[in-house]
N, C-alpha and C positions, 0 to 999 in steps of 0.2 A: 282810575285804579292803577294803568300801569303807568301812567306819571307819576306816583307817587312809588314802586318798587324801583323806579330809575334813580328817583331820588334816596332811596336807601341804599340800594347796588353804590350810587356816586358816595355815598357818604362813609359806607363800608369800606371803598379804596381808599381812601382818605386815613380809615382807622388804621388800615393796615400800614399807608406808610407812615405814618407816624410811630408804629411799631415796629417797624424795620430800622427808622431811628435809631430807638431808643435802644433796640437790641444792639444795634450800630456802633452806639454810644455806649454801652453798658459794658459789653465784655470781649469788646474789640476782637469780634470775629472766629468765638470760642467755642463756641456753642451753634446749632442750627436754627435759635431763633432767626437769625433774617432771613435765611433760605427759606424756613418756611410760612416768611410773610410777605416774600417777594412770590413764591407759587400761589399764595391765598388771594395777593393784586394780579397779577396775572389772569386767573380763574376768573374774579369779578371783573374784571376789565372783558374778557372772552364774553362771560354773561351780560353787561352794560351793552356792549358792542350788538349782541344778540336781540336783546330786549328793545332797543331801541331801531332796528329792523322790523322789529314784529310788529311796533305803534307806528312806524312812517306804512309800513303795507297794509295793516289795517284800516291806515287812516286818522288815527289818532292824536297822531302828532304831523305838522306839516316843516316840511323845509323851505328856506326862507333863500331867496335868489341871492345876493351877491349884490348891494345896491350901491355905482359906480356914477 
């Protein structure tokens, strides 16, 4: 289950930059759409970060060594 909200949290951040974008791109910096789709990745990035804490302590998900 929280494999699958990490995967919406990741895909979320995803929306927003591409909405940061377009705000980007749309009204060259007139408006606060991108400021408030860089706070909205920001928050999801804070909560991904989070969330992915709680399934490595849980147990959930395991981390993978470094293989040299």
């Amino acid at each position: 289950m929280i494999k699958i909200l990490i995967l919406f949290v990741f895909a979320a951040i995803l929306l927003s930059l591409g909405t940061g974008l377009f705000a980007l791109l749309g009204d060259r910096g007139q408006s606060k759409k991108m400021v408030n789709a860089l706070t909205i990745r920001v928050a999801l990035s804070v909560l991904l970060f989070v969330l992915l804490y709680v399934a490595w302590f849980t147990g959930q998900i395991q981390p993978h060594g470094i293989v040299g």
